[in-house]
N, C-alpha and C positions, 0 to 999 in steps of 0.2 A: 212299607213306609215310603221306598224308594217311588214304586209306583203311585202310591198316593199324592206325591207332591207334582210325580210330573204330570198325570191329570189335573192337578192345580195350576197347574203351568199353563198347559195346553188349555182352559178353561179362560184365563184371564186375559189371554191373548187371543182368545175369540170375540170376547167381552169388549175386549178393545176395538177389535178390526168392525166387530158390529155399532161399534156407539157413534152416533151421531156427532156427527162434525158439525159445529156453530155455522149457520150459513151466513155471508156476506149481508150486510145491513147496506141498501142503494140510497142511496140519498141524492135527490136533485143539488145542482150545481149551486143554483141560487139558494137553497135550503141550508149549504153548510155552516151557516153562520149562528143561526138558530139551533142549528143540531150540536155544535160547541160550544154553543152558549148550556145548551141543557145537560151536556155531558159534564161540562164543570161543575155545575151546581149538584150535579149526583155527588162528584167527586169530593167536595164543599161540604157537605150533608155527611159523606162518610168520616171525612179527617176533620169532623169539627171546627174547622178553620176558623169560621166564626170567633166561636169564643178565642181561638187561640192567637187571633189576630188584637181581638181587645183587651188580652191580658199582654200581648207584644207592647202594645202601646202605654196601655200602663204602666210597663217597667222604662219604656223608656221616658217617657214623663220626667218617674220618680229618678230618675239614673239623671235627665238633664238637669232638675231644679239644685238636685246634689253637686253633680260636677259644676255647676255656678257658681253653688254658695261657695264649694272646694276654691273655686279661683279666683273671687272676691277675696275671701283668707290671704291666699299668697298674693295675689296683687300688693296688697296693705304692706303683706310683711318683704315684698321682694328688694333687695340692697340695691341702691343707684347703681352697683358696680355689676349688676346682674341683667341689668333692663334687658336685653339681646332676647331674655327669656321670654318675654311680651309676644313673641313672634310665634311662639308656638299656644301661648295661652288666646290667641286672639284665632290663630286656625281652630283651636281646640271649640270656642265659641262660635263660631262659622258654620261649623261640622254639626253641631248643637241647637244652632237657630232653623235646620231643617227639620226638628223635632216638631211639628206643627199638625196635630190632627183634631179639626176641626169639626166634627164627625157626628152625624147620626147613629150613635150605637146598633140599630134596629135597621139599618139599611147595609147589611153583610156584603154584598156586593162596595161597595162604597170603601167599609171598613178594610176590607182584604186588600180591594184595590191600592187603599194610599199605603196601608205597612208593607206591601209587598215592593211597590214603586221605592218606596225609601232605602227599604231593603237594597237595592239595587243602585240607587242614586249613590248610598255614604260608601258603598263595598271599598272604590277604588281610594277615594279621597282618606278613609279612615287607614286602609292598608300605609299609603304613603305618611299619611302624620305618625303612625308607630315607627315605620322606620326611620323617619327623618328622628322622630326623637332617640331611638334605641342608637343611631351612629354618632349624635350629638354629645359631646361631655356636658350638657344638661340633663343626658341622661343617666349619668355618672354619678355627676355632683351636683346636686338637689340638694344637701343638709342647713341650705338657707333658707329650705321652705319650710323645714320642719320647726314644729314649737317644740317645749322640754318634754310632752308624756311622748314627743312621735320620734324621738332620738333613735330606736332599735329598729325603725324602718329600714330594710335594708331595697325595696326596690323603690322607683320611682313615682309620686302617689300620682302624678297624671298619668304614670304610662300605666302603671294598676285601674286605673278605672278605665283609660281607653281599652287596654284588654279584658276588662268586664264586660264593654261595651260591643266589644268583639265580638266575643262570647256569646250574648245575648244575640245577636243579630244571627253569627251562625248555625245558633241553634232552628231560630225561627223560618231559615235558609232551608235548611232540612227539613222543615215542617212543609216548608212549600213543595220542596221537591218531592217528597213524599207522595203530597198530596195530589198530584198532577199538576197542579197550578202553573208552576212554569212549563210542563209541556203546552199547556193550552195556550201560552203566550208566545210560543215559538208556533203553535198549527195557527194563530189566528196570524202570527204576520206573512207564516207559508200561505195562508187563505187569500189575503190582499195583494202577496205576490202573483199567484195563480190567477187571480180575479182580473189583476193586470193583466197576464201575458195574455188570457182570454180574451179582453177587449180588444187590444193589440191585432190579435189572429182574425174576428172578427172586422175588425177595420182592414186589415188587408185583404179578407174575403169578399167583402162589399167592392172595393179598387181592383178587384179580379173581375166580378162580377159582371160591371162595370164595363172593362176592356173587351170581355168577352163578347158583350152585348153589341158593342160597336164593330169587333172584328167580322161578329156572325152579318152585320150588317151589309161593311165593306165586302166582306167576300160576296153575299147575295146581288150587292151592285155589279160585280167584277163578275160575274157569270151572268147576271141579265147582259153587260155591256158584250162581255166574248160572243153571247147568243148573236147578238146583235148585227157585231161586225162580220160575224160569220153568214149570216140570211146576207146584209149587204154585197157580202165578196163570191156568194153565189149565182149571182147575176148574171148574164149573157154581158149584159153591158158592161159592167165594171173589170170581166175578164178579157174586154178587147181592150178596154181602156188600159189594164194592165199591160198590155204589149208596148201602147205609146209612152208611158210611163218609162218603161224599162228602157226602151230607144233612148228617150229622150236623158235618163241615168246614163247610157253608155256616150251620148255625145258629150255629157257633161267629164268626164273620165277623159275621153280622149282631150280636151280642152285642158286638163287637169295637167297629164300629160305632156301634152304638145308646149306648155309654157313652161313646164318646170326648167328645162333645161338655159332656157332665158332667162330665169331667174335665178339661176346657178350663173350666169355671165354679168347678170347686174349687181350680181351682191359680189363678185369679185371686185369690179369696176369701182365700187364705190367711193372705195377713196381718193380715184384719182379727177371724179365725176362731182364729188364735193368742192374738190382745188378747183376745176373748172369753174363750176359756178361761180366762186369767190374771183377768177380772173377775168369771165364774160357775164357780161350782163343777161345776154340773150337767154331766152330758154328756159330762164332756172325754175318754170312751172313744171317745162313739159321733163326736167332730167329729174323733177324731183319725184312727177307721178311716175316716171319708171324705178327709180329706185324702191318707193312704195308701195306699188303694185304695178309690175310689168303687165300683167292682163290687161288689166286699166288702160295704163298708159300709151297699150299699142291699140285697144280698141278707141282712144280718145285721138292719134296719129295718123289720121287718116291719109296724110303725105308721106310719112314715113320720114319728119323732118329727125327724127333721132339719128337716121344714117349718115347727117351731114354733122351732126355732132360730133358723133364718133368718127370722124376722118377730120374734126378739128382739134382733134383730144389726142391721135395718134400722134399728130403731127405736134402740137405741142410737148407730146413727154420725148419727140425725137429733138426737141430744138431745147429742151432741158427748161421750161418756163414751169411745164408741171414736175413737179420731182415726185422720183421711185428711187428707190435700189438698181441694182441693173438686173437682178433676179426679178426682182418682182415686175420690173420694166417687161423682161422678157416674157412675163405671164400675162403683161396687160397687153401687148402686141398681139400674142396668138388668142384670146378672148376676142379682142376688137377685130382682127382680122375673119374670125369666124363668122362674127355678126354680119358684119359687111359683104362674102363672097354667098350673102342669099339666103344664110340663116332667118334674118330676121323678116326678111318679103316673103319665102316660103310661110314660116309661122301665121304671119298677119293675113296673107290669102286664107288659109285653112279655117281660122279661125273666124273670118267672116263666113266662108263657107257654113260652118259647125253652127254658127251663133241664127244663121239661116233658118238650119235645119230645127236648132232649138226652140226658135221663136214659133216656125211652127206647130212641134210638140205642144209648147205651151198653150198657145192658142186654144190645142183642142182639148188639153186638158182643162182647161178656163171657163168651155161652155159646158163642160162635164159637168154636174151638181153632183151628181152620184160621186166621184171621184171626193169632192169638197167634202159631202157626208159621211166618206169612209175616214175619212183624215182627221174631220171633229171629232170622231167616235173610236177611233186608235188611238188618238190628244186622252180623251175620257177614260177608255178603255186604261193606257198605260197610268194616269192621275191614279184610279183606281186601285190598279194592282201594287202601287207605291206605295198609297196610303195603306192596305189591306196587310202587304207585310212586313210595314212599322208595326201594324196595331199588332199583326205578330209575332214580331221580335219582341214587343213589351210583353205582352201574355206570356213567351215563353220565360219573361225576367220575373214576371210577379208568380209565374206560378211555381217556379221555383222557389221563391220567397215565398210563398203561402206553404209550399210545404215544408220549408227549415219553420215557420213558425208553427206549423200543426206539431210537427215532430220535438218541438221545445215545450209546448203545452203536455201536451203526452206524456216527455220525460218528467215535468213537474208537477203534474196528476199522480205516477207512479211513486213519486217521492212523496207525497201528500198521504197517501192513501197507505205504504210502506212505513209513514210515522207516525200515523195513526195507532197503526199494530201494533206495534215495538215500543210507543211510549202511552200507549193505553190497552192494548191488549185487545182492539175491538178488530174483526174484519167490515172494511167500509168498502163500497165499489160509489165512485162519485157518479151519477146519470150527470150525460153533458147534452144539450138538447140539440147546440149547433154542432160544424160539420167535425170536430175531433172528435 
């Protein structure tokens, strides 16, 4: 016997391991809508809904023209000293004037739709008028509504039909749920959300797209332009030219150089070189191109009339006309003293010298064309590689961004397809045609 059963055992569970597992039903992305449409109506077909939405409606009909007539009755009979009560009979008609189905019996979709939507619309509103009346001492004391056969009433007859009404609604509530009804109204609005995110992801794919198109661009101009400058810089010519170039960079350097220190002397000067001007008339062009630019102003000096300046400037902070500190006095002494013992006649010789030498560099680089044509096409060449990696900084922004939206879409596919199972039982796999 023992054996018997456990071959029974070990049979059924082969039974199992060999039976055929339901395979995933694929359904196109744009198809779901249709395919939930036809899944409801299976579900519609099985739980009757139909009929059981038109016999919903009928009792609430019969349930509103009653509770009416009910509070016509008490209206007539309610005491002046009661009226406050009007507040709840007037929600209670409120709640009541949604009872409206104007319906093609024969059009089930239609009928299901409005008793289900109603369902839903009075849930919160009727929950709140029971409670507001059950805290109320109208819910108490009502025996002003009652006539003499309704004396032994011991609850209150609106809040007895509102919990009739209850009743009825939460039954027909169950019915839905039952029937899948309300899952299909939570897959269709997950449908429209996903339908969203998908448009969404594709509009950011096309702005990828897009980017990509013009980066692949710029980069193809930034490597014709590199080819480019590179044939140019190969040249016999362009590589002696190169040498004058560089000369001519280093003359500019030592110029650089050779003034800075003058311009560390003028910018200490200044203030006492501003007083001046305000005391002499003379000059106040030539002290003001040195204090703006000493380069300038010694290459514009061709006399070297700044030297007699400063032995008029000494001499005035020694007779106290220009005012210092006696510190700072004594820093504008050794400044001007330095210019004056050949500072600034050494500078201004070298500097002709240098400016010599540059104008010739220039010159040759001026008849150079070659040099001008490498120069336009390193202007082009750097344009290029500017533009080339903005467009790639974006791409790396959107493509990031294209992939938090694919990985969004995904997760809400997998929740789609997850609620599917679980609130109908079916395995779906969605087919998506674009790139998730």
């Amino acid at each position: 016997m023992t054996r018997n059963k456990s071959l029974g055992s070990f049979f059924n569970k082969l039974k199992s391991f060999f039976q055929k597992v339901p395979e995933a039903e694929v359904v196109p992305f744009e198809k779901i809508q249709e395919w939930l449409e036809h899944r409801r109506e299976e579900a519609v077909l099985k739980a009757n809904l139909h009929k059981e939405s038109i016999l919903y409606a009928q009792v609430l009909k019969e349930k509103k023209v009653f509770i009416e007539s009910q509070l016509d009755g008490w209206e007539r009979r309610l005491p002046l000293q009661h009226q406050d009560v009007k507040a709840f009979f007037v929600r209670a008609r409120n709640l009541l004037h949604q009872v409206t189905f104007p319906l093609d019996p024969e059009d089930r979709q239609q009928v299901i739709l409005a008793t289900s939507n109603f369902n839903r619309l009075i849930e919160k509103e009727l929950e709140r008028l029971i409670s507001d009346l059950e805290s109320s001492s109208f819910g108490r004391n009502f025996r002003f509504l009652l006539s003499p056969a309704e004396r032994s009433v011991t609850l209150n007859p609106l809040l007895k039909e509102l919990f009739e009404l209850k009743a009825s609604r939460d039954m027909f509530e169950q019915k839905l749920l039952k029937s899948g009804w309300r899952m299909f109204d939570a897959l269709h609005r997950k449908r429209q959300e996903l339908f969203t995110i998908g448009e969404r992801f594709q509009e950011a794919e096309k702005k990828y797209a897009g980017f990509r198109e013009r980066w692949q661009t710029a980069e193809r101009k930034k490597e014709e332009k590199e080819q480019e400058v590179s044939r140019l810089k190969e040249q016999d010519d362009y590589k002696n030219m190169t040498m004058v170039l560089a000369t001519r960079d280093d003359l500019q350097r030592q110029v650089y150089n050779l003034v800075k220190e003058v311009e560390k002397s003028f910018l200490i000067l200044q203030p006492v070189l501003v007083q001046y001007q305000q005391i002499e008339d003379g000059n106040k062009e030539l002290i003001t191109s040195y204090l703006l630019d000493p380069q300038k102003g010694l290459a514009g000096d061709e006399g070297l009339t700044i030297l007699h300046v400063l032995q008029h400037l000494k001499a005035l902070l020694d007779s106290g006309k220009v005012l210092s500190s006696e510190e700072d006095k004594a820093l504008f002494h050794t400044t001007i003293e330095t210019l004056l013992q050949g500072t600034l006649e050494n500078v201004h010789k070298e500097l002709f010298s240098l400016r010599q030498e540059m104008q010739k560099h220039d010159a040759l680089a001026k008849k150079n064309t070659l040099i001008k044509k490498v120069e336009e096409e390193d202007y082009k060449l750097a344009h290029f590689t500017e533009q080339q990696q903005s467009l790639q900084n974006s791409l790396a922004q959107l493509q990031e961004h294209l992939q938090e939206r694919k990985e969004h879409f995904q997760r809400e596919k997998q929740f789609f397809e997850n609620l599917v199972k679980v609130g109908l039982g079916k395995s779906l796999i969605l087919k998506v045609e674009f790139s998730p």
